[in-house]
C-alpha positions in Angstrom: 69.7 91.9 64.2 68.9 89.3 66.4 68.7 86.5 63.1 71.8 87.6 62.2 73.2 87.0 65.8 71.8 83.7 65.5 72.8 83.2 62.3 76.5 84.1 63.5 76.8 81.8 66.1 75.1 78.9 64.2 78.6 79.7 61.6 76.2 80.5 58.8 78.5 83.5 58.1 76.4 83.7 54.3 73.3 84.0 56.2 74.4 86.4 59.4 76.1 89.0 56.9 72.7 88.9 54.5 70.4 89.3 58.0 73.0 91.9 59.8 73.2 93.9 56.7 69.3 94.5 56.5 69.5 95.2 59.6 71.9 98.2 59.8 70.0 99.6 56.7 66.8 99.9 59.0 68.9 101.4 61.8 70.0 98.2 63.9 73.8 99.8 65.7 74.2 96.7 67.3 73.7 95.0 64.4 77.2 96.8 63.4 78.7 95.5 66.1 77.5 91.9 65.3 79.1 92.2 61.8 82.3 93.5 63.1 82.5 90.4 65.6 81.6 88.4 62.2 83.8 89.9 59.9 86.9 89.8 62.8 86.1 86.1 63.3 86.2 85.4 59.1 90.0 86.8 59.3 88.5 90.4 57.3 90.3 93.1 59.5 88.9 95.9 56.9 85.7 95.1 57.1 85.4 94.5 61.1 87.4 97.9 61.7 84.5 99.4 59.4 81.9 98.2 61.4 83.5 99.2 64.6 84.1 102.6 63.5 80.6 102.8 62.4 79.4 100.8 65.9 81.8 103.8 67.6 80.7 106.4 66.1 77.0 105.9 66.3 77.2 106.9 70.2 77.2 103.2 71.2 81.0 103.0 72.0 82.0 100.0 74.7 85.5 99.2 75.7 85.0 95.9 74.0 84.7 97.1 70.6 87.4 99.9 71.1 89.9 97.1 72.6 89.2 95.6 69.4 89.9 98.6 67.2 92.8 98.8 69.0 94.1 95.1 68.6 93.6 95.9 64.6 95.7 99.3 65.0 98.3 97.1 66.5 97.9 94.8 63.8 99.0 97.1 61.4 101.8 98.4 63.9 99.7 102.0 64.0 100.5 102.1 67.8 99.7 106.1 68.5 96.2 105.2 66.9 95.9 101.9 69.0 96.3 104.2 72.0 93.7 106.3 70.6 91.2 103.8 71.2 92.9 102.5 74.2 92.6 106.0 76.3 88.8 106.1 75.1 88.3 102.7 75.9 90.0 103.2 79.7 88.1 106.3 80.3 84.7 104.4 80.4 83.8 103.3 83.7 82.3 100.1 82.6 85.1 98.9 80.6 85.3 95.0 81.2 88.2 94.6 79.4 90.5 96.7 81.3 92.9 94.2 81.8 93.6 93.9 77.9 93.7 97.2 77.2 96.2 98.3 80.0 98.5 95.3 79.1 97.7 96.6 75.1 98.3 100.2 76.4 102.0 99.4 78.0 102.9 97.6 74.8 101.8 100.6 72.6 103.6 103.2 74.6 106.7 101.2 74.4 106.2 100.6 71.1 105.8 104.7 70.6 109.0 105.7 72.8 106.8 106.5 75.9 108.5 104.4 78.2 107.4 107.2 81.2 103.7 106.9 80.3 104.2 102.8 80.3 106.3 102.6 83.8 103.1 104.7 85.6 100.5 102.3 83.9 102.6 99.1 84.4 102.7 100.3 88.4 98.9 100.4 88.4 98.7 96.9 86.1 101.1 94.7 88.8 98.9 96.2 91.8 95.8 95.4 89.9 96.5 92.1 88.7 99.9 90.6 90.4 99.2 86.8 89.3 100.4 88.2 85.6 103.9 87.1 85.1 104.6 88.8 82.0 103.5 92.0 83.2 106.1 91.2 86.2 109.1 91.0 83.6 107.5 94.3 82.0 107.8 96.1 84.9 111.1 94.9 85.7 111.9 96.0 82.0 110.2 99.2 82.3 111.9 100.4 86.1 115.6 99.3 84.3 114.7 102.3 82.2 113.6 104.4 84.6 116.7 103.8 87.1 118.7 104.3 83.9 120.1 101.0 83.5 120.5 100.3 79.9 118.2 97.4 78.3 117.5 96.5 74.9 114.3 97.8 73.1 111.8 95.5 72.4 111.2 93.6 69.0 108.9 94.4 66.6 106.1 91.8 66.8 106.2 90.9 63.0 110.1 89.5 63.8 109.8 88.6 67.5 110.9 85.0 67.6 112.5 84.8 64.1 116.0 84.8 65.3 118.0 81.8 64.1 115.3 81.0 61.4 116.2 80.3 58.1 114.4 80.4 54.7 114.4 77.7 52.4 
């Protein structure tokens, strides 16, 4: 495993993958892990989510690897499964990403009509981290709703910023 680490972060994908692989068949699980981070960073979403499942599923679960099944949930706008991995992701108390995955976690309950379950994590989000300005607009976004004011729904990432475009 540790070849195929260096392997990896020499960019001798070829190499890492043929090193990682052997690895994993003699029992490596972080060496799962290793070729989900490789296979992520080549742009090959199926094979990374493999490898984090398998990484997950092998006992060895961190909030870093299930941020990052999450992020490819979202990908595919599977937002209920995103949260999946979000909630086991938050319920670990060393999750060092906790920041992503709350601010993931908002977006994904939006995204899935829970806009009651994103206005009490957005409350915890500003208190934790206050410097983040789009979180501010989200919680301004999210207490409209609540108060009942009436405020447009937010766009799905795939045509966010499209508006005005036009194809040639």
């Amino acid at each position: 495993a540790s070849r195929g680490k260096i392997y990896f972060l020499l960019g001798e994908n070829g190499n890492a993958i043929s090193e990682l692989n052997t690895a994993v068949e003699k029992g490596s699980v972080e060496a799962n892990l290793t070729l989900a981070q490789l296979y992520e960073a080549m742009g090959d979403s199926q094979m990374a989510e493999s490898c984090y499942q398998t990484y997950t599923a092998s006992g060895e679960a961190d909030s870093a690897a299930l941020g990052a099944l999450a992020r490819i949930e979202m990908d595919k706008m599977n937002f209920s499964g995103a949260l999946t991995y979000l909630t086991q992701g938050l319920s670990l108390e060393e999750a060092e990403n906790r920041r992503e995955m709350m601010h993931d976690q908002i977006i994904c309950m939006e995204y899935t009509g829970d806009f009651a379950g994103a206005w009490a994590v957005v409350q915890e989000y500003v208190q934790l981290y206050p410097d983040d300005l789009d979180a501010q607009r989200e919680y301004v976004f999210l207490k409209n709703r609540q108060d009942g004011v009436s405020v447009p729904q937010p766009a799905e990432p795939e045509t966010a910023g499209t508006e005005g475009t036009e194809t040639q």
